[in-house]
C-alpha positions in Angstrom: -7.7 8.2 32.6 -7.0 5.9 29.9 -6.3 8.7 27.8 -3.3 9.9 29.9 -1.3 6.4 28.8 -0.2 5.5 25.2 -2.3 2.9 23.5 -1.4 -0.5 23.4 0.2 -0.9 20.2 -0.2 -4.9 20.1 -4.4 -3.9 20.6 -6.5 -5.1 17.4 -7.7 -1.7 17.4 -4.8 -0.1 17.0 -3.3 -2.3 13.8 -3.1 0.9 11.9 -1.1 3.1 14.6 1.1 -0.2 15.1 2.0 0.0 11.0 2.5 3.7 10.8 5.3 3.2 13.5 6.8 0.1 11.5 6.6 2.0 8.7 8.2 5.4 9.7 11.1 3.6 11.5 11.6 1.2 8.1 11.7 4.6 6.3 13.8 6.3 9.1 17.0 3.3 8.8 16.2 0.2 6.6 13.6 1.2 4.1 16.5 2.7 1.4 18.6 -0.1 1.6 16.2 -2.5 0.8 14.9 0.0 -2.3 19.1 -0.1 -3.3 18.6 -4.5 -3.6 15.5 -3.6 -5.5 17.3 -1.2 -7.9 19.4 -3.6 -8.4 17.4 -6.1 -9.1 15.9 -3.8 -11.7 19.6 -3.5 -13.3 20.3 -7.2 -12.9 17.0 -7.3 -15.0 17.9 -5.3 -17.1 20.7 -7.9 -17.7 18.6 -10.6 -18.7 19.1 -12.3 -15.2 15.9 -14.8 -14.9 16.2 -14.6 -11.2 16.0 -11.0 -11.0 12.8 -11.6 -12.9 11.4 -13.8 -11.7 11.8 -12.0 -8.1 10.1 -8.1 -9.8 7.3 -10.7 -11.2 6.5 -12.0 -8.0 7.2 -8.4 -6.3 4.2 -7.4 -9.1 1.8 -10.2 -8.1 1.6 -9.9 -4.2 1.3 -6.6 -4.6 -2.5 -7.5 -6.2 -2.5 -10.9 -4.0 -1.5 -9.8 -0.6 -5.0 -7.3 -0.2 -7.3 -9.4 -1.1 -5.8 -12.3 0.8 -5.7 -10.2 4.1 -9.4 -8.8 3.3 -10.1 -12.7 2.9 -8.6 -13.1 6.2 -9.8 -10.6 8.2 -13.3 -9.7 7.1 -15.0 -12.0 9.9 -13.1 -10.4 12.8 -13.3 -6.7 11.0 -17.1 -7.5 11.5 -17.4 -9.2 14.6 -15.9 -6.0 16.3 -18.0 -3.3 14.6 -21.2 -5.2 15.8 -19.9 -4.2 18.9 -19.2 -0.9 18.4 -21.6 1.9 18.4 -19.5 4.7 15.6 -21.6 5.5 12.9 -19.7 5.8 9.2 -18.6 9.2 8.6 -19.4 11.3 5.4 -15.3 11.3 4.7 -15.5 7.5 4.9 -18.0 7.0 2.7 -16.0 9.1 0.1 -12.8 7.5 0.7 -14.1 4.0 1.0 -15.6 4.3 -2.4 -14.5 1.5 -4.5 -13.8 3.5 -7.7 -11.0 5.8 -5.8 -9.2 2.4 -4.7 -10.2 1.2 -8.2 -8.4 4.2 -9.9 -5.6 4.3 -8.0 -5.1 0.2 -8.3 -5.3 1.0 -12.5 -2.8 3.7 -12.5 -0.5 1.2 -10.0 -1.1 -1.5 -12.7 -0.1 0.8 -15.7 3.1 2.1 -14.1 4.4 -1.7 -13.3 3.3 -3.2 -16.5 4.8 -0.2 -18.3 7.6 0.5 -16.3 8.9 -3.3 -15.1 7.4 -5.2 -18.0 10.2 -4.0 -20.5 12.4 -5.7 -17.7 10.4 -8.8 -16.9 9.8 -9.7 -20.2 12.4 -8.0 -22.1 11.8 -5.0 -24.7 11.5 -7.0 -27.8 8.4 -8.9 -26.3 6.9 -5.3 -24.9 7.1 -3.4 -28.2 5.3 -6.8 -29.5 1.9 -5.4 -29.4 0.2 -8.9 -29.0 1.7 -9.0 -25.8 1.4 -5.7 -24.6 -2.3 -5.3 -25.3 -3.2 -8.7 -23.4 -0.9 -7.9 -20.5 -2.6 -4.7 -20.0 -6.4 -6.0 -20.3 -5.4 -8.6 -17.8 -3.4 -6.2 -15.7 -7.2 -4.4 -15.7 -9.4 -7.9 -15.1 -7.3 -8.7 -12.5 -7.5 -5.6 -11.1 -11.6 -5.3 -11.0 -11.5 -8.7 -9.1 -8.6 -7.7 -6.9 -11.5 -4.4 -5.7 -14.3 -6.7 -5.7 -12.8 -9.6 -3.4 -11.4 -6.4 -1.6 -14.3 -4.9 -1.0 -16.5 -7.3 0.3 -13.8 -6.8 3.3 -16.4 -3.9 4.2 -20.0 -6.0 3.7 -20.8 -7.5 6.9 -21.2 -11.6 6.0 -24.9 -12.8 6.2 -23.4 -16.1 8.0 -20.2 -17.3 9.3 -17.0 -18.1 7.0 -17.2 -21.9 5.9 -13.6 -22.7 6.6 -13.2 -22.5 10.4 -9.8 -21.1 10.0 -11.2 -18.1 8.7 -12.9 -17.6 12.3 -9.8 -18.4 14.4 -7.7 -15.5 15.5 -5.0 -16.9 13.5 -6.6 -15.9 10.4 -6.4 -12.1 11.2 -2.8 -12.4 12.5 -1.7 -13.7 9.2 -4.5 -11.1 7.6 -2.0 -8.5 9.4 1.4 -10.3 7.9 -0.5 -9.5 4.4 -1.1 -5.9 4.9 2.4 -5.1 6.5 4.2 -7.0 3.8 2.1 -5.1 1.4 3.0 -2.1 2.9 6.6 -2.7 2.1 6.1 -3.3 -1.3 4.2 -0.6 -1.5 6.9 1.5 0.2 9.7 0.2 -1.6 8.6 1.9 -4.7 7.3 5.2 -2.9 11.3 5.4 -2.2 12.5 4.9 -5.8 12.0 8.7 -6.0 14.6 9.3 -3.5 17.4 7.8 -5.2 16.3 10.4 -8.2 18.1 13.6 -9.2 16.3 16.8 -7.6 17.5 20.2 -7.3 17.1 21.8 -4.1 13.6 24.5 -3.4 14.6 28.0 -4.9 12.4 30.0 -2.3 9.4 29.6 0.2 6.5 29.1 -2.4 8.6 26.7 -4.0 9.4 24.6 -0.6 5.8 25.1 0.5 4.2 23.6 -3.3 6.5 21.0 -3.0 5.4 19.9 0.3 1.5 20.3 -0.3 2.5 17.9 -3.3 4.7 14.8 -1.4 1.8 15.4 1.1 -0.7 14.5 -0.9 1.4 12.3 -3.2 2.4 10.0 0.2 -1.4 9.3 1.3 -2.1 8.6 -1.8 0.4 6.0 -1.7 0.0 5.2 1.5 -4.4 4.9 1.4 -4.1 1.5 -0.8 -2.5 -1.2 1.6 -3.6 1.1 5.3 -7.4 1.3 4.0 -8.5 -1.7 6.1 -7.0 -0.2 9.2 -8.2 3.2 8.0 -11.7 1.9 8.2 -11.3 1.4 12.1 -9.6 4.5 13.2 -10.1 7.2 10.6 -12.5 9.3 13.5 -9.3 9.3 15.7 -7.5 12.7 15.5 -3.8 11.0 15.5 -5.0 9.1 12.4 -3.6 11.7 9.5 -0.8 12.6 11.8 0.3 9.5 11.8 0.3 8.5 8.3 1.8 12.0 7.3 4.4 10.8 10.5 5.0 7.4 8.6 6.1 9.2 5.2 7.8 11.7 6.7 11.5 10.3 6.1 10.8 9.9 2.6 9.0 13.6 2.3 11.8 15.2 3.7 14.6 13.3 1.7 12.7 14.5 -1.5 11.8 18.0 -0.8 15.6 19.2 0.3 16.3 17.7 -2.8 20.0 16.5 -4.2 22.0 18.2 -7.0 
C-alpha cells in the first residue's frame, strides 16, 4: 500500500529524490539569476575587483571541500543503514562507483577552473607566468587525488566507531546534507553558464535528437559528482534516472531550442 502514497521526502532514504526536486525547481526560477551575480562576478574579476576574487576562489575551493566534508560527515550513518539493509551492489554500481570515473571527471573539473577562472583570480600576467601555472595545476591534481581518496572511504564500512562523537550524532549527517546540496549549487551554477551562450536553433529532427542524446549525457555527467552519495542508496529505484534527467531538464531544454 505504501506504494500508492508519495515518499516522504524529509526520509534519510530519500536524500537523493529530496535534491533532484530542489534542484529542478532552483533550475525552473532561481538557478539563472544566481548564474547572472556569478557572471558578474567573473566580469567584476575581470576588473581587478579583489572581492570578486576572492568570492570565485572560495566558489573553487568548496567545490573540492564541500564532498569530502559531507563524506566525513555522513559515512557512519551511510553505514549504519546498509547493515540493515539486505540490497546487494549491482554490477552498474560497481562501474559507476569506481573511483577513477569520479577521479577523471574531478581532473577535467580542476582543469577547466584553473584554466578558465585562474586568468581571473590571479590575473593573466601571473597565468601566462609558467612558474605559477605549472604548480597551480600539480596542486589542482594532489588535491584532487586526496579530495577521491577521503571521498571514497565514504563507501568502506568503518572497522570501529568515529572518534569524535559528533560524527555519530544525527547532526553530523544533517550538516553532511547542507554540504552536498550546497555543492550541488555550485555545481549547478556552472552547468548554467551554457545557457547564457549564443546557440542557433536545431535545423531538423536528427539535429534536435543528437543534441538531446548529448545535454543528456552531458547533465549526468554533471550532475553524478555532488549526487553520488545519494546515488549509492537509491540507484536500484526506477525513478532514480528519471529524476535526475527531471532535475536538468530546465537547463536541457533552454540549451537545445537554442537562442540566435
Amino acid at each position: 500500500m505504501s506504494r500508492l502514497f508519495p515518499p516522504n521526502l524529509l526520509a534519510l532514504q530519500n536524500r537523493g529524490l529530496l535534491l533532484d526536486i530542489v534542484v529542478f525547481v532552483l533550475n525552473l526560477f532561481l538557478m539563472r539569476w544566481l548564474t547572472g551575480y556569478f557572471i558578474d562576478l567573473i566580469r567584476l574579476s575581470n576588473a581587478n575587483n579583489q572581492f570578486a576574487r576572492v568570492t570565485l576562489f572560495l566558489a573553487c575551493v568548496a567545490m573540492w571541500v564541500l564532498p569530502a566534508a559531507g563524506a566525513i560527515l555522513k559515512r557512519w550513518h551511510y553505514h549504519q543503514r546498509r547493515r540493515k539493509s539486505t540490497a546487494d551492489d549491482s554490477a552498474i554500481a560497481g562501474c559507476i562507483f569506481n573511483p577513477i570515473v569520479y577521479l577523471s571527471l574531478n581532473l577535467v573539473l580542476v582543469s577547466i577552473i584553473i584554466a578558465g577562472l585562474g586568468s581571473f583570480i590571479f590575473g593573466d600576467r601571473l597565468m601566462d607566468d609558467g612558474s605559477i601555472f605549472v604548480p597551480l595545476i600539480l596542486t589542482g591534481m594532489v588535491c584532487t587525488v586526496v579530495q577521491t581518496i577521503l571521498i571514497y572511504r565514504y563507501f568502506t564500512p568503518p572497522q570501529k566507531p568515529p572518534r569524535f562523537e559528533f560524527l555519530r550524532s544525527p547532526a553530523s549527517e544533517t550538516l553532511g546534507d547542507i554540504c552536498i546540496f550546497v555543492n550541488m549549487i555550485l555545481f549547478q551554477v556552472g552547468w548554467n553558464l551554457l545557457t547564457f551562450g549564443t546557440m542557433s536553433r536545431p535545423s531538423g529532427a536528427a539535429d534536435f535528437l543528437g543534441r538531446l542524446f548529448f545535454l543528456c549525457f552531458i547533465a549526468l555527467l554533471v550532475y553524478f559528482p555532488p549526487r553520488m552519495f545519494y546515488l549509492a542508496e537509491d540507484i536500484e529505484r526506477g525513478r532514480t534516472w528519471l529524476m535526475m534527467l527531471l532535475a536538468n531538464s530546465p537547463v536541457i531544454v533552454r540549451i537545445l531550442i537554442g537562442r540566435g
